[in-house]
Backbone as CSV, one residue per row, in Angstrom:
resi,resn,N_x,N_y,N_z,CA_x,CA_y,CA_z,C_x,C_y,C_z
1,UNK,99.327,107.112,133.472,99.930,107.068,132.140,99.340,108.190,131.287
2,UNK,100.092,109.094,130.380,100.180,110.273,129.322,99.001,109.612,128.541
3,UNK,98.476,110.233,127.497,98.003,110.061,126.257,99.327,109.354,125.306
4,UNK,100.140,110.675,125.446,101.053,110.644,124.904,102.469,110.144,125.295
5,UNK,102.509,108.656,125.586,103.006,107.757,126.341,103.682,106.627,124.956
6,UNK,104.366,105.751,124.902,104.978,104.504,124.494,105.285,103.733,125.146
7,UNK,103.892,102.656,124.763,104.202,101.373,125.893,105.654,100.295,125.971
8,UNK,105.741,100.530,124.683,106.980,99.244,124.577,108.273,100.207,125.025
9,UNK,108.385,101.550,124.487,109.542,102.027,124.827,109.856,103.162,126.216
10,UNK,108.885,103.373,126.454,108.372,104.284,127.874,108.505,105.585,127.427
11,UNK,108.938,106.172,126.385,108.903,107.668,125.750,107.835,108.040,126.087
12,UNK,108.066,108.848,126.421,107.312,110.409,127.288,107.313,111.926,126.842
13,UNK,106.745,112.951,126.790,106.839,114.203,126.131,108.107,114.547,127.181
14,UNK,109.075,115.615,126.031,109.776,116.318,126.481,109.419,117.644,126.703
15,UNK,109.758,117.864,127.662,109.805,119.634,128.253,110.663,120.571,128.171
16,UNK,110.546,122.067,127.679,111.533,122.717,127.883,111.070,123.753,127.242
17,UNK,111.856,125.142,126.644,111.366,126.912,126.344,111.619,126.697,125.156
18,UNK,110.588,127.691,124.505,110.520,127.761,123.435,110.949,129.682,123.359
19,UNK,112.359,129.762,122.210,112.508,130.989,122.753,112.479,131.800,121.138
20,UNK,111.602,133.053,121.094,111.397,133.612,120.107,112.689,134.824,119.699
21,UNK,112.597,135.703,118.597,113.091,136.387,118.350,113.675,137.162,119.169
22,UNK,112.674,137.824,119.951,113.016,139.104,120.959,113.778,138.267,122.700
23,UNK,113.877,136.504,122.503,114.754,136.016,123.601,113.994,135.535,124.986
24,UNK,112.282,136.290,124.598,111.447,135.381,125.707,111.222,134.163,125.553
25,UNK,111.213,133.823,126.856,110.684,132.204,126.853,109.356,131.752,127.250
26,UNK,109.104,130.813,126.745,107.793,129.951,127.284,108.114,128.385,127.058
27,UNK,107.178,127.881,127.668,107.396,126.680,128.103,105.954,126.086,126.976
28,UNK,107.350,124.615,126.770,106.630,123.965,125.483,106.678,122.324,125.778
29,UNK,106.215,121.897,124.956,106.469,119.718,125.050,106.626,119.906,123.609
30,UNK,107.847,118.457,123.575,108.342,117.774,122.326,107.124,116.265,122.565
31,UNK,105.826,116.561,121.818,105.730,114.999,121.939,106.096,113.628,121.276
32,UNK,106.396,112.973,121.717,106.678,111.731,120.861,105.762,111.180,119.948
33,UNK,106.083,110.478,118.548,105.347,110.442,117.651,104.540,109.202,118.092
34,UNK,103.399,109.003,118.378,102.888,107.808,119.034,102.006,107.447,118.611
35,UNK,101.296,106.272,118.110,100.787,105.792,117.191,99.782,104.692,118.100
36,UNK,98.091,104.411,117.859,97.800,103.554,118.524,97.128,102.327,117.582
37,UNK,98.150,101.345,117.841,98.467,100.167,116.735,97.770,98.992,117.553
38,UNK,96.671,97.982,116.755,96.165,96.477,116.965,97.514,95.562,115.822
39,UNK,97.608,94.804,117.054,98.108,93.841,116.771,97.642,92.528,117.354
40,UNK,97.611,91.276,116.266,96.881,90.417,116.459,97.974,89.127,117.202
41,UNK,97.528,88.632,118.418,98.249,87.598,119.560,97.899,86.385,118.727
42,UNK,98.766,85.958,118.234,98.615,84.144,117.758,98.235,83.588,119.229
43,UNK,98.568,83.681,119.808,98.906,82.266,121.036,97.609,82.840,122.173
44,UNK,97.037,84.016,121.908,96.070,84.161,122.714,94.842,84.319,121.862
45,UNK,94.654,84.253,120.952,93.366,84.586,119.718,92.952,85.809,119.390
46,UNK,93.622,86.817,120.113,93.175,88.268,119.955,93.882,89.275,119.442
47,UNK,93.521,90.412,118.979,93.693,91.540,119.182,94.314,92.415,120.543
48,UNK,95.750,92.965,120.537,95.851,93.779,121.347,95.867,95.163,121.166
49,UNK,95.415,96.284,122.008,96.100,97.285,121.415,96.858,98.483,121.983
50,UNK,97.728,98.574,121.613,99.304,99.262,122.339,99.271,100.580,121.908
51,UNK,99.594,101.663,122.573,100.160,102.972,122.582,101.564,103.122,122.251
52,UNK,101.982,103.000,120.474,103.567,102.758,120.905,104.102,103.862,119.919
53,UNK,105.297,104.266,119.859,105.987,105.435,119.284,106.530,104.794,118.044
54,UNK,107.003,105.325,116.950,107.403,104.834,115.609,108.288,103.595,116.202
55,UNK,109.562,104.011,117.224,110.406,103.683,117.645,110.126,102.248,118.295
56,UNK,108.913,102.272,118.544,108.532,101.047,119.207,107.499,100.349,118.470
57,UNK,107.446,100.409,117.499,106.686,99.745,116.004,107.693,99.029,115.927
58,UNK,108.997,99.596,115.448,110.187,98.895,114.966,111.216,98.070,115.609
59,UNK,110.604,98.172,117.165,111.322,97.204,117.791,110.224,95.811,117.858
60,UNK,109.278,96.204,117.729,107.750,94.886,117.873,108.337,94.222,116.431
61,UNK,108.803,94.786,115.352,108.451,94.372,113.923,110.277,93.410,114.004
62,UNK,111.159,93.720,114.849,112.224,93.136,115.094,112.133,92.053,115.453
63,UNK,111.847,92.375,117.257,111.519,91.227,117.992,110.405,90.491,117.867
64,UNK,109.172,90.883,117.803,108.347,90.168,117.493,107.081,90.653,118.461
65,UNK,105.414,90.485,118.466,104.845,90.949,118.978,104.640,89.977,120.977
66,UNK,104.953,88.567,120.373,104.374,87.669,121.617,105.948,88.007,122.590
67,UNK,106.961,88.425,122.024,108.180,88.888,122.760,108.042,90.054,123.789
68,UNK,107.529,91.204,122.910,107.223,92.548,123.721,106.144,92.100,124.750
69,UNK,105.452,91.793,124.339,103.863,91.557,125.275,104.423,90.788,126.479
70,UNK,105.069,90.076,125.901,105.770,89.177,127.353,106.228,90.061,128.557
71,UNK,107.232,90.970,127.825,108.258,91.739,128.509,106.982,92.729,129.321
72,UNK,105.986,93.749,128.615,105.205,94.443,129.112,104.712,93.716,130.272
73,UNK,104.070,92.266,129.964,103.044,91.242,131.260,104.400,91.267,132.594
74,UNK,105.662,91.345,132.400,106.399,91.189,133.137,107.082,92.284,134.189
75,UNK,106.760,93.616,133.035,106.850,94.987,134.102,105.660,95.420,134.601
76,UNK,104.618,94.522,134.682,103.217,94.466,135.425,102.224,95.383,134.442
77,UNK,102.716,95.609,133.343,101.454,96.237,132.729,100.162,96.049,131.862
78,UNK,99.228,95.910,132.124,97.910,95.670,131.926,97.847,95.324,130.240
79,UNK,98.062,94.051,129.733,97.858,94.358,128.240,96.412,93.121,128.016
């Protein structure tokens, strides 16, 4: 797993050229805005804490935190 990873939403840096005036290219990453957020588990007494992108703030703040965590424990990932 990236640094620059989103657990809830799987966003990943994008790749691709960055091309200047004169039309050369080089190679660049779009990273995703990713944020590393505690959030507190009613039903387990703790603190977790997630690697997640704006995008996936706002789906936790939708659905709910014991929802996502579920879904993560269920694609086998370590929370």
């Amino acid at each position: 797993m990236s640094a620059r990873h989103c657990q809830v939403t799987g966003r990943k840096p994008g790749f691709g050229k960055q091309v200047s005036h004169s039309h050369r290219r080089t190679s660049r990453r779009w990273l995703p805005n990713t944020q590393r957020r505690r959030y507190w588990l009613p039903s387990e007494g703790r603190y977790v804490v997630l690697n997640v992108s704006t995008k996936g703030i706002k789906t936790i703040d939708r659905r709910g935190i014991e929802s996502v965590v579920a879904d993560l424990r269920a694609r086998g990932e370590k929370v």
